[in-house]
Each structure stands twice: as structure tokens, then as C-alpha cells.
N, C-alpha and C positions, 0 to 999 in steps of 0.2 A: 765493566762487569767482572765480577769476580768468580772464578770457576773452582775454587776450591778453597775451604773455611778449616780450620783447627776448631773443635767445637768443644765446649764445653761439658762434665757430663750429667748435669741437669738441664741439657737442650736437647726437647725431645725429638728433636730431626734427628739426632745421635742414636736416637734408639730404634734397634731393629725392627720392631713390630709396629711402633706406635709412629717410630719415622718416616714409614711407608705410609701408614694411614693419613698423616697430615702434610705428607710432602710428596707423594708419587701424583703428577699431575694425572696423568692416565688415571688413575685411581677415583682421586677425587674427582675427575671428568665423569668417571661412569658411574660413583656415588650422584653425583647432582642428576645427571641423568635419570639416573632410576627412583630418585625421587621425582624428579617432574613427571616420569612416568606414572605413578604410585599415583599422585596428585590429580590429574586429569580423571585417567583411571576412575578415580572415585569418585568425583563431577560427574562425571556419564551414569557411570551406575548407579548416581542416586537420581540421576534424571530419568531412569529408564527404567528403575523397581523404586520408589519413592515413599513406600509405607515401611515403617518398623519391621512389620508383619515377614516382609519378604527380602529385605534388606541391612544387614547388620555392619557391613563392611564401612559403608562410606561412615559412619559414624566413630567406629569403633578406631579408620585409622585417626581423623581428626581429632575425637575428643578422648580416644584413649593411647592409642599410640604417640601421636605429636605431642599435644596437651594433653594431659601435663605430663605425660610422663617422661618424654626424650629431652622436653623445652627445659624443665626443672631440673632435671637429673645433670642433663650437662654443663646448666649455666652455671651451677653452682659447684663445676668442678674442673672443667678445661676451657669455659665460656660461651662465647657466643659462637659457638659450631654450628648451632643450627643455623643462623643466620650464613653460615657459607655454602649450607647447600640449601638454602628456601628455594622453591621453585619460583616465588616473585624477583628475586635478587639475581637468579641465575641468567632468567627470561631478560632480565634487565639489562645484564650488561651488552647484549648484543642487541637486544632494540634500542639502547642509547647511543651506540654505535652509526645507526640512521637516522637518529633524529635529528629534529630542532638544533638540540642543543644550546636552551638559550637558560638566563641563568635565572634561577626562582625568584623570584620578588620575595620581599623582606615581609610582608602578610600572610606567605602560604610557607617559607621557611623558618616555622616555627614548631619546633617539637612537643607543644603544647597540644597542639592539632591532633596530634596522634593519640597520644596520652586520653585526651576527650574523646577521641573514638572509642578507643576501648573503653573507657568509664562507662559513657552513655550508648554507646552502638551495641557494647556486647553484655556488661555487666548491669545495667539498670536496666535492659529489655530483659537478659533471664532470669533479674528477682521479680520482675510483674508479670511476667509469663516464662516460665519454665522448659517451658513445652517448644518453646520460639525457635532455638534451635537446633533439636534435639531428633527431628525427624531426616530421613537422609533427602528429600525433597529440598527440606530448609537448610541442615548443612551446605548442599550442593551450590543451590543459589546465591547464600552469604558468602562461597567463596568466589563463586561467579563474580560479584559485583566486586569483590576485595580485587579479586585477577587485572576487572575491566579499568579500576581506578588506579592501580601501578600501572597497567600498560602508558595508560595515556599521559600519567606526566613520567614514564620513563622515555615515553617519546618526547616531547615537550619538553623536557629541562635535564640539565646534562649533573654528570658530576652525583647520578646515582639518591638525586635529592627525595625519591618519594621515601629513600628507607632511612634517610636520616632525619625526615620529617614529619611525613603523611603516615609510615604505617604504624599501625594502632600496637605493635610491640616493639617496635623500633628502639624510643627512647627506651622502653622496659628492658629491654635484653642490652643494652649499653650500660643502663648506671647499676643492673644487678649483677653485671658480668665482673663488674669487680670484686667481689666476693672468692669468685674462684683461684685457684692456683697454678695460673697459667701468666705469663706475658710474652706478648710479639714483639719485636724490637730489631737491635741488629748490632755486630761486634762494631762498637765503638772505634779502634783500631785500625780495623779495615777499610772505616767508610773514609776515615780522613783522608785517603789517597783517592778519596773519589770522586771524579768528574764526568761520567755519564748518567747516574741516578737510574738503574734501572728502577728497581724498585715502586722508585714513584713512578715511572713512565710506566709500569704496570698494573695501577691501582685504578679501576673502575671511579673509587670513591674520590678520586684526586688527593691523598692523601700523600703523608712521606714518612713513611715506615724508620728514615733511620732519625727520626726527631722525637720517636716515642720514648729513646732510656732516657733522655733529658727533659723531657717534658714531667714524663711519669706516669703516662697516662696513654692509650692506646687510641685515644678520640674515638671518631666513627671505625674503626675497622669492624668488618663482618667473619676474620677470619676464616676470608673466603682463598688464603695461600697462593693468589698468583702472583705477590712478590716473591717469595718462596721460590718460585722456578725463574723468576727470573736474574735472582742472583745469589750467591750463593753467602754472602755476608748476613741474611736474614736470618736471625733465630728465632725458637720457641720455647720459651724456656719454664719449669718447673720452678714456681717460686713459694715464698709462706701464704698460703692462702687470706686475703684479701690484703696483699702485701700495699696495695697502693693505697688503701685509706689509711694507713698508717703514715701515709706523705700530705705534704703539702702538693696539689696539683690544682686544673683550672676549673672551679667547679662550675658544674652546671645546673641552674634551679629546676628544671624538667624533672633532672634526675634525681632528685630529690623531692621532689613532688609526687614522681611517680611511685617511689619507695611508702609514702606515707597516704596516697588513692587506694593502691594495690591493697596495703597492710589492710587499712577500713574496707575496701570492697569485697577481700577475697578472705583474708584472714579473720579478723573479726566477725565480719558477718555471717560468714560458716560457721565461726563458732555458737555464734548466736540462733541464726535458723536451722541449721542441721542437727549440731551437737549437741547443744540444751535443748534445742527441738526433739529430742530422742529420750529427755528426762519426766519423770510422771507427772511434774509441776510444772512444765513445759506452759500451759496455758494460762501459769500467773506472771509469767514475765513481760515485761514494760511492750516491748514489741510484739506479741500476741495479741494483747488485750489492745493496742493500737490497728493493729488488722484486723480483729471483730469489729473494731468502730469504723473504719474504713469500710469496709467488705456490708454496712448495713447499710452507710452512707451513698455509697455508690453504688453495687449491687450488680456490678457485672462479670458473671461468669466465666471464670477458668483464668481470672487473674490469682496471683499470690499476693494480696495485701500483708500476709505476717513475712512474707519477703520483704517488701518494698519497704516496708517499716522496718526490717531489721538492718538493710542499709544504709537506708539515710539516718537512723541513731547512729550506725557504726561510725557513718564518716563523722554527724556532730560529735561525739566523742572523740575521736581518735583527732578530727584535727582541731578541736578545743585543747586538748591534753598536750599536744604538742606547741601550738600558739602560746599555752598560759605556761607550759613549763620552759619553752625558748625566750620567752619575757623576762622573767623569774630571772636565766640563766643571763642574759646578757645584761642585768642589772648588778648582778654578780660580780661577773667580769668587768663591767666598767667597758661595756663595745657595742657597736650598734648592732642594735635587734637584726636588722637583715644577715650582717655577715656571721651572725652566730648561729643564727636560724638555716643558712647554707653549709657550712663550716659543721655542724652538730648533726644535721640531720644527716648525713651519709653513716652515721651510724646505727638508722634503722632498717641497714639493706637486708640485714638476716634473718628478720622477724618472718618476713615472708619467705624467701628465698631458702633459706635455712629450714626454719619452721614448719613449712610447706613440704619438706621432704617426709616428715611425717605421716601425712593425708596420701603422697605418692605412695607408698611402699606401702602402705596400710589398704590403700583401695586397690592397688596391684594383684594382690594376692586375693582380691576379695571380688573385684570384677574384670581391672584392665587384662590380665591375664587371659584369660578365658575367654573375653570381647575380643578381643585381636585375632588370638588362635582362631576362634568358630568366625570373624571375619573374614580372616584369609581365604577359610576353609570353604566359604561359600562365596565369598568373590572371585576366587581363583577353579573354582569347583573341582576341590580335592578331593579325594576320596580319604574322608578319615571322620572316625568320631565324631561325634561331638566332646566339647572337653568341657572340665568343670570348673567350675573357680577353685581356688587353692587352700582357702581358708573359710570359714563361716564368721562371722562378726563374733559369736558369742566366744573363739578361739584364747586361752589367757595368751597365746605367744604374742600374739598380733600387737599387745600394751608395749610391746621393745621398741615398737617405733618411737613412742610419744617423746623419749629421752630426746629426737630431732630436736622438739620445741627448745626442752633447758640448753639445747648445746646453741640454738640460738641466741637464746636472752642471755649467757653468758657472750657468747661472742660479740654479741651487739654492745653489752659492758663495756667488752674488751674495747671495741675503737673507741666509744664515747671517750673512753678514761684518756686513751692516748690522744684524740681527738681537744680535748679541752687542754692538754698540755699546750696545743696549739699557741696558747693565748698567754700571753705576761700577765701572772696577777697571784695574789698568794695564795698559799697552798688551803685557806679555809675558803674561799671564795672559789677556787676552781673546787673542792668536793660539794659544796649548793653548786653550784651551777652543774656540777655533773648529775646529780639527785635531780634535780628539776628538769634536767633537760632530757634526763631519760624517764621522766614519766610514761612516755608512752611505753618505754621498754615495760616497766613497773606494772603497766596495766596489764598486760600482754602474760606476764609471770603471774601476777593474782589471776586473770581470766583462766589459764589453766591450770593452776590449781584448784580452784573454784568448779570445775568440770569435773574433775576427779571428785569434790565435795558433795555435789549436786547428785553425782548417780549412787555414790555409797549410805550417803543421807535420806533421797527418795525415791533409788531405784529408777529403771526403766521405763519409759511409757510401752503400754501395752501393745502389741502387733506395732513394736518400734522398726523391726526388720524391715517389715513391709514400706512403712513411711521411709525409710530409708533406700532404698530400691527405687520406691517413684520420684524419691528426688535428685536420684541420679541415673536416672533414664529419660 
């Protein structure tokens, strides 16, 4: 064990304020704490006021505090923090402690599973019903059942397997965490002399902390810090933001998978049901006029057939456009379709990730704000105001956000370009292959543009406000 490190000064355990933050185990002890508390907390109280009407907290911390607003903000900037104080992960490492501990079969350790829950568990149930889970009844319950199904294989299988497999943001908050500008690791120098391995012997996840600067790559860590205390060779370091796509490392198809579900489920499709949904011509586009044919055909009330339709276009497009433009590219290159199609696609982690910070900050000021506050304010029963939201939609400042999106699609450029250097082959054949293979980038630049064209061409839909409000409540 090492008790004392020379540290570098872009590792932020070196730094006063933010070294306490992610290196005081007290600290972070009472951080995760307090969120389990928070978490339960809000279980109860949606089981015990369950209507909108009388209940604003449990919702407000769930889908406005957590998601998206703490999940997004920090993967895309110091990583997967949340993930080191989730209250399933925290709960976990001490009921793994008494379990089983026996080791997952090769059918249920697969990070595909996760990825599909959230596809299908959260984002195909809230475009055909909106409403699903949106009341604090239904919140409460959907965590309920999330809680009951990590307890039981964090009893059942050791080695912390439900979050690198089973949970529904698991692989999400792994392969997008590389975006940020952060990595865990450990002085090189120092480990050479070492023969106890704290470190790993403190890793819940079974991991080895000083194999990540050689690797390049952080694997499963939840930067959940308790190698960190247990020895003191562990850094955390401030690097170029998404420094590791710019390496060769061990890819993994999940995460790549997930980068190109997410983009189709949550990015495109918003654009499509919400945003053009908001335009006066809103009812001539392909997925409108799809949910009137649906919604006659079937006829059962208080689904969103112009959802469901604008999902399952998003995803045939989005993962047509990536298929025919990964084709395209490794015909190019002269390489087989799969390793270009793994190897290329980590270049679309920004679209959403990046992109996405846009829609936070933009609806922060417009609802997350003021749902939190007046949440607190009535679940904790303070004595204060009511507070207002910060902005009104028709606000011009509120357009500074959209700049997210370009700072996106140029970043995503950016790895493609260095991405495709990956590969031997000449310099006209890797610029096709990098055209082609960032089509989806390509679409993603015209879709907002085209957003912008749409409302200055025909304007508004009428009582737009209001359609906007019910579909995000």
C-alpha cells in the first residue's frame, strides 16, 4: 500500500475543493447516503400521495433532477459519477457481500439485456403511452420493481454483475462516459513496486484499477472511489475530453449499439414528435399522418400512435443510415464490415451525449428548475413560495443553447476523422469512408437545420405551449 503519491497537477485528488469531493471517503460515504435516502424517500411518497394533483416531488426528483438533468450534465463532463453514488450500486455492494456469490452465466452476462430494457421497458412504453410513467404512483413502482430486480442478482452473483449487465443504463453510462474529461487510473511508477494490489482488493466490481493507463480504457468502473482510499497511487485525472476515442482500445459492441438506440430513440425522435411536433405543418409529416392511420385502425384511447410512429421511423432511419453508410465505408477501406462498423461507430457518442445538453439546459430553465424547487418544497414541507420557472419558451436567449447540438456534430467529425486514421489505406478512400460513415452525423446536422427552416418558413402550431407542457408532464 502506498501512503503517500507526488501527484500530478491535472489530478484532481490534488485539488482542494474537488479532491475532497471525490476522494474524502466520509464524504462520499454520506453523499451515497443521502441519496439512498432521497431515493426511498421518494418511493414512499409516491406511494402514499400517488396523484399529480398532490404530489410533485417524487417525479420532479426522478425525471427532473436525476434524468436528465445530474445523468447528462456529468457524464458528459467528469463521467460516470452517478453511477458511484446510485443507490442500486451502493445497496449492492454490501448485499454482495452476503450473497451467493456465484458467477453469472454467459445468457444473463450480457449488456445487451440492459440496453433492451431501456429501449423497450422505458422508451417504447413512453411513446405509446406518455402518461406510463409520469404519475408519482407509476414512477414509485417502476423503481420498486428496478430496486427488487438488482437486489436479487446482487444477491445471486457476485462481482457487482447486475450493473454491468442487467441495468437498463449500465452499458449507457459506460460507453458515453467516454466523452468526458476525466480518467481513473494510477501512477504508473509506483505500481511497479507493488505487491499487495490494494486497489483491486477494493474493487466491488473485481476490477484492477492500475491496468486502466495501459489498457486505455476504464472497463466497468462506476467511479465509485474506494480504490481511491485504499491506496494512495490511484489518480483522477483531467484529460482532453473524449481523450480515449482518440486511442485504439478494446471495443465493445453494446457500446456502440447503445450510442446509435439512444441517438434513434431519444434524439431523433424528439426531434421529430416534440420539435416539428410544435411546427404549424406538424400534421403533414410522414409520422403524423402514420398515427392518424394507426389511431383509426386500432382505436384505443390514450395511446400516442404519432409517438410510436415517430420512433420506429427514427430508429429505421437512423439505423439504415448508419448500416448503408458503414458498408459504403469498409468498401472503401478495403476491411471487414463488422470491425469498421465497431471501430466507426464510437464516433457517434456526441450526438446524444453532447447534443442532448441542449434540451437540458433549455428545459432547466423552462421546467427542471421550478419542479425540483416547488418538489423539495412540498416534500420536505418548507415553508416557501411557490417558484416559477425561469424562462418562457417564447424567451430569444434560450436559442444559445441549440449551439450544444453544432458543438456536437463537429465533435463527432472530430473522432470519425481520427477514427478512420485508424485504418491503412489512402488518403481518398479514408475521406469516402469518413463521408459515408458519418452519414448519420450528416443527418443529425440537416435535422437541425431543417428545425430552424421549418419554424421560420411556417411558423408555430397554434396553442404550441400547451402541447408542449402535456408532453412533458
Amino acid at each position: 500500500m502506498v501512503d503517500y503519491q507526488k501527484r500530478d497537477k491535472n489530478d484532481i485528488y490534488n485539488m482542494p475543493v474537488l479532491g475532497f469531493i471525490f476522494k474524502n471517503k466520509i464524504f462520499i460515504r454520506a453523499l451515497q447516503t443521502s441519496v439512498l435516502a432521497l431515493f426511498v424517500y421518494a418511493i414512499v411518497f409516491g406511494i402514499i400521495y400517488p396523484s399529480k394533483e398532490e404530489n410533485i416531488f417524487t417525479t420532479a426528483l426522478f425525471w427532473s433532477l436525476f434524468w436528465p438533468l445530474f445523468i447528462v450534465v456529468t457524464l458528459s463532463t467528469f463521467g460516470r459519477i452517478f453511477c458511484g453514488i446510485c443507490p442500486h450500486g451502493f445497496i449492492g455492494k454490501y448485499i454482495t457481500k452476503f450473497g451467493l456469490k456465484k458467477k453469472m452465466p454467459k445468457a444473463l452476462a450480457n449488456p445487451f439485456i440492459g440496453i433492451s430494457l431501456l429501449l423497450i421497458g422505458f422508451w417504447v412504453v413512453y411513446y405509446i403511452y406518455p402518461a406510463a410513467y409520469k404519475t408519482p404512483l407509476a414512477t414509485a413502482i417502476f423503481f420498486i420493481v428496478l430496486t427488487l430486480l438488482a437486489v436479487v442478482f446482487f444477491y445471486i452473483y457476485d462481482d457487482m454483475s447486475y450493473c454491468k449487465s442487467i441495468c437498463p443504463i449500465g452499458t449507457v453510462m459506460r460507453g458515453f462516459s467516454k466523452i468526458s474529461f476525466t480518467k481513473l487510473g494510477t501512477y504508473s511508477d509506483t505500481c511497479k513496486s507493488c505487491t499487495t494490489f490494494e486497489c483491486a482488493d477494493a474493487c466491488t466490481y473485481n476490477l484492477k484499477p492500475f491496468t486502466f493507463n495501459k489498457r486505455g480504457d476504464m472497463t466497468d468502473c462506476t467511479l465509485c472511489m474506494d480504490c481511491s482510499s485504499a491506496c494512495e497511487a490511484v489518480s483522477f485525472k483531467l484529460v482532453k475530453p473524449s481523450e480515449s476515442l482518440f486511442k485504439n482500445f478494446q471495443i465493445k459492441k453494446a457500446e456502440v449499439w447503445a450510442f446509435i438506440l439512444i441517438t434513434a430513440a431519444i434524439t431523433v425522435t424528439m426531434s421529430f414528435h416534440h420539435a416539428l411536433g410544435r411546427v404549424a405543418i406538424a400534421d403533414e409529416f410522414i409520422w403524423s399522418k402514420t398515427g392518424v392511420f394507426l389511431e383509426e385502425k386500432i382505436g384505443i384511447i390514450g395511446l400516442d400512435y404519432v409517438g410510436i410512429s415517430a420512433l420506429f421511423l427514427a430508429l429505421l432511419i437512423t439505423i439504415s443510415l448508419v448500416y448503408f453508410g458503414m458498408f459504403m465505408a469498409s468498401k472503401f477501406l478495403k476491411e471487414e464490415f463488422s470491425k469498421v462498423f465497431y471501430t466507426l461507430g464510437y464516433a457517434f457518442a456526441p450526438i446524444f451525449i453532447i447534443g442532448g445538453l441542449s434540451h437540458t439546459y433549455e428545459f432547466f430553465f423552462l421546467h427542471h428548475y421550478s419542479d425540483i424547487a416547488n418538489g423539495f418544497i412540498q416534500g420536505f414541507v418548507i415553508s416557501a413560495d411557490e417558484v416559477m420557472p425561469l424562462a418562457a419558451r417564447q424567451d430569444p436567449w434560450l436559442r444559445i443553447f441549440g449551439v450544444m447540438n453544432y458543438i456536437a456534430i463537429i465533435w463527432a467529425f472530430v473522432i470519425m476523422a481520427k477514427r478512420v486514421n485508424f485504418f491503412t489505406a489512402s488518403k481518398t478512400a479514408k475521406a469516402l469512408a469518413f463521408v459515408f460513415a458519418s452519414s448519420l452525423i450528416i443527418f443529425y446536422l440537416w435535422l437541425n437545420v431543417y428545425k430552424v427552416y421549418a419554424f421560420k418558413t411556417y411558423g408555430a402550431k397554434k396553442h404550441s405551449h400547451a402541447y408542449v407542457v402535456k408532453t412533458h408532464n
